[in-house]
VEXDREN-2710 file (C-alpha; in Angstrom, 1 decimal):
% VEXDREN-2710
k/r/px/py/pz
1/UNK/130.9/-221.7/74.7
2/UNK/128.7/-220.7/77.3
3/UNK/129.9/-218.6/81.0
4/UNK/129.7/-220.7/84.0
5/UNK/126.8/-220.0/85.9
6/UNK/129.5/-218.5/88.7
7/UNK/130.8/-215.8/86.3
8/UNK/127.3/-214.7/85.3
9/UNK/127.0/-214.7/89.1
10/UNK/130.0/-212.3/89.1
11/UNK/129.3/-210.3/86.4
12/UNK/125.6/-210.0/86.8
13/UNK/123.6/-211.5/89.7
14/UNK/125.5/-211.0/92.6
15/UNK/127.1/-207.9/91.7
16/UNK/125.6/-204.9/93.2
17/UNK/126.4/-200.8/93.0
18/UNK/128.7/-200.1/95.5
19/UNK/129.1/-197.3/97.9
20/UNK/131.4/-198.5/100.9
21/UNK/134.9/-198.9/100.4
22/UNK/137.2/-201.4/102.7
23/UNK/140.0/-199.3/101.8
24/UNK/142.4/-201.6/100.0
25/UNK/144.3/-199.7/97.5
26/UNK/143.7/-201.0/93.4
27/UNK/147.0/-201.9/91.9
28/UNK/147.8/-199.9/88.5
29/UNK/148.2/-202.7/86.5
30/UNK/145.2/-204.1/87.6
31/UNK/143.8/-200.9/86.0
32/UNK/145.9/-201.0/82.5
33/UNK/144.4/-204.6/82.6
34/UNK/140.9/-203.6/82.7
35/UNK/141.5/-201.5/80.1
36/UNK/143.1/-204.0/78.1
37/UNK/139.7/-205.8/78.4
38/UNK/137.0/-203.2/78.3
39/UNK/138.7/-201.7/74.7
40/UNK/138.3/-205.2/73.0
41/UNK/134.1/-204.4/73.4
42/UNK/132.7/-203.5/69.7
43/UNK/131.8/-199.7/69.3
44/UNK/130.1/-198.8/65.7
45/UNK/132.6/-198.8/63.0
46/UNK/135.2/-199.5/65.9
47/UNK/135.2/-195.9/66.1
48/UNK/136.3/-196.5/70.2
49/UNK/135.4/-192.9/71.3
50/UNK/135.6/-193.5/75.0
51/UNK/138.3/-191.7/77.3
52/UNK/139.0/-192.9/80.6
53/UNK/140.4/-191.0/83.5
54/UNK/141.4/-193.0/86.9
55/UNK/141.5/-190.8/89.6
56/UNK/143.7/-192.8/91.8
57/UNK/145.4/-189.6/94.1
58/UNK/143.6/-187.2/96.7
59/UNK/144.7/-184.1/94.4
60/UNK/142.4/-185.6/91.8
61/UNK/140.1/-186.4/94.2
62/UNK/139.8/-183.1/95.1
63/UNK/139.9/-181.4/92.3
64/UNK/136.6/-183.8/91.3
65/UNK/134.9/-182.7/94.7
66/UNK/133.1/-179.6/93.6
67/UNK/131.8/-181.3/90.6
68/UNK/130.0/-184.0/92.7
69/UNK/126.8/-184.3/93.9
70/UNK/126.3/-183.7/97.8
71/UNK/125.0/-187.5/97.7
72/UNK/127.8/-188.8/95.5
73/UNK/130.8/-187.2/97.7
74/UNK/131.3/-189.3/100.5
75/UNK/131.3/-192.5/98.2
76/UNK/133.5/-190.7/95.6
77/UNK/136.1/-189.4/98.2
78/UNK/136.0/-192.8/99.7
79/UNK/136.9/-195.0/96.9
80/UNK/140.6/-195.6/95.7
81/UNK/139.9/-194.9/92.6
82/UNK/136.7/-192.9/90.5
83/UNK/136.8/-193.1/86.8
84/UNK/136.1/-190.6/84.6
85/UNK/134.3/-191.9/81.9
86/UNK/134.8/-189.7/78.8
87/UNK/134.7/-189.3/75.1
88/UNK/136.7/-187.7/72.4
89/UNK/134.8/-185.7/70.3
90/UNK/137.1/-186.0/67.8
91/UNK/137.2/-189.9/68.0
92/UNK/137.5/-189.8/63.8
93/UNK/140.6/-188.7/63.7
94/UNK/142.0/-192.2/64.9
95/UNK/139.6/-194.1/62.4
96/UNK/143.1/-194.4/59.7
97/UNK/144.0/-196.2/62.4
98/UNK/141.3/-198.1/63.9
99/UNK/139.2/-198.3/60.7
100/UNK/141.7/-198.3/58.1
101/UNK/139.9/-200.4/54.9
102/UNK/137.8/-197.1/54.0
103/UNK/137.8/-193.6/54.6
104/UNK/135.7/-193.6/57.8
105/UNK/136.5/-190.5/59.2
106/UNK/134.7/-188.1/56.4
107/UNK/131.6/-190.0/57.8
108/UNK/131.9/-188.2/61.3
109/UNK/133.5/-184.5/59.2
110/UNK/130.8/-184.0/57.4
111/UNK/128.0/-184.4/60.4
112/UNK/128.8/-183.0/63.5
113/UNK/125.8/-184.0/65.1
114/UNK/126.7/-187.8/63.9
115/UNK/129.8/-187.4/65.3
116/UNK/128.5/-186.4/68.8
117/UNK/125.7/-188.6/68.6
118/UNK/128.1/-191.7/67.7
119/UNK/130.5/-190.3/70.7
120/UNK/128.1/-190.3/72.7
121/UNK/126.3/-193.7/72.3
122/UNK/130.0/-195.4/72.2
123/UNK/131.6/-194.1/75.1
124/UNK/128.2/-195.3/77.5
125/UNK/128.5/-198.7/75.7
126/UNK/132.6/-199.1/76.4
127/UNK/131.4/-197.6/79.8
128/UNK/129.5/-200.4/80.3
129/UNK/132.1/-202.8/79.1
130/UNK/134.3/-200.9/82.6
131/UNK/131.8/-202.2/84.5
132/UNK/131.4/-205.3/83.3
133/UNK/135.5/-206.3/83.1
134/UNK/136.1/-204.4/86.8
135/UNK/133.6/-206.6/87.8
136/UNK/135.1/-209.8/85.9
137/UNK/138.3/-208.7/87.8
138/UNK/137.2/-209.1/91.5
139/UNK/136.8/-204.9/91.4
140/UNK/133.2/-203.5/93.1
141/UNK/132.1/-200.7/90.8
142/UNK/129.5/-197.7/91.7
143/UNK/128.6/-195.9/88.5
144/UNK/126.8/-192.5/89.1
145/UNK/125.6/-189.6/86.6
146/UNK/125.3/-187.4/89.9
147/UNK/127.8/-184.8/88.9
148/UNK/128.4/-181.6/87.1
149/UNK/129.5/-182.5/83.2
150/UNK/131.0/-178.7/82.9
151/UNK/133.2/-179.2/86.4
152/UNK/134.2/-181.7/85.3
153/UNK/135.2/-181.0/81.9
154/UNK/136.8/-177.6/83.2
155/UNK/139.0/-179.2/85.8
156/UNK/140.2/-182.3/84.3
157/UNK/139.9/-181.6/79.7
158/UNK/140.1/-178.1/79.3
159/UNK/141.6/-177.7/76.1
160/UNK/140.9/-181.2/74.7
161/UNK/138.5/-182.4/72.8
162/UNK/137.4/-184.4/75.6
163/UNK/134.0/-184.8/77.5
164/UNK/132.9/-186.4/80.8
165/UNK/129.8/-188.7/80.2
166/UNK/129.7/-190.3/83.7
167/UNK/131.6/-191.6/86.6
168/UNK/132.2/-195.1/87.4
169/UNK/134.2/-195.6/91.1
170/UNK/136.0/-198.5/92.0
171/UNK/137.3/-200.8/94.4
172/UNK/136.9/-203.3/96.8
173/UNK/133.5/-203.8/98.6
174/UNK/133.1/-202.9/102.4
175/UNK/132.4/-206.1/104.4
176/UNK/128.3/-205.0/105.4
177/UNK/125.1/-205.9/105.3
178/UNK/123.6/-205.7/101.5
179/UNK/120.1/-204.5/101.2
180/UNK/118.5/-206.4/98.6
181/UNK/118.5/-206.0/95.3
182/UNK/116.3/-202.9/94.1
183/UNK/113.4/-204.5/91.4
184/UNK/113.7/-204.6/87.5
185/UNK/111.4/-204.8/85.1
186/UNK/109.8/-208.4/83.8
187/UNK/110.3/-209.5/79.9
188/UNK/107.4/-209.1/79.6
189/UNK/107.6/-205.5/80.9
190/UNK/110.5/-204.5/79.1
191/UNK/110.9/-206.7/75.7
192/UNK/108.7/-207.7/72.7
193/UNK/109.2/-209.6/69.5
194/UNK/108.3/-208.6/66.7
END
């Protein structure tokens, strides 16, 4: 079964990165929701390494404000909620759980730059799945990389095995005029077959 053309429309073509907020709160359930969603996404060996932090309250807010870039602050500040986007670096440990029909985990052990590597890769692609479900949800998103990784880890995981990878804010889109859609590459600028 193919998505309607209007929910490739929402997902895709007529979604945009967002910077102004019209100020509506997002409900928390709304939030456990897009979780719900953005977990069922496949990660290698469903190894799920992401971490996810909603900053939904001014002291978190604030305590994220040092960490931004000075571009990335109003926007941040402004939106009801910013989303840490994370990953556990020791994602193997829930592998019995998540992986359970072979012993998994000594495949991340015994390599820890497979492990980071894997970490890495898998919480951007569950990242993306955020993006994509917020937006399947009737939430505006503005991802941004603009930001200090060691802030950030210092103020919101010290003492976990956790790691910022980037920020994704969300909300509800101000009511103004869009610019148009910055260009993308062609196919044929951008894919080959071999």
């Amino acid at each position: 079964m193919m998505a309607s053309p209007e929910m490739l429309d929402l997902a895709f073509r007529d979604a945009r990165t967002v910077t102004q907020w019209d100020g509506r709160k997002v409900d928390r359930k709304l939030l456990r929701d897009l979780y719900d969603l953005l977990r069922l996404g496949p990660t290698s060996a469903n190894c799920s390494p992401g971490r996810f932090t909603f900053i939904v309250t001014q002291e978190g807010k604030e305590r994220l404000r040092p960490a931004l870039s000075r571009g990335n602050v109003e926007q941040t500040m402004s939106a009801p909620v910013t989303v840490i986007v994370a990953y556990d670096e020791r994602f193997y440990d829930n592998l019995p759980k998540l992986y359970p029909h072979t012993d998994a985990r000594s495949w991340f052990t015994s390599s820890p730059e497979v492990a980071l590597e894997t970490a890495f890769r898998n919480s951007s692609l569950q990242g993306a799945y955020l993006i994509i479900a917020a937006r399947m949800l009737g939430l505006a998103t503005g991802p941004m990389s603009g930001f200090d990784n060691k802030l950030v880890d210092s103020a919101f995981f010290a003492g976990s095995s956790w790691k910022s990878n980037f920020l994704v804010n969300l909300g509800y889109e101000a009511q103004i005029s869009r610019s148009p859609r910055l260009p993308r590459l062609d196919h044929e600028e951008a894919c080959r077959f071999e």
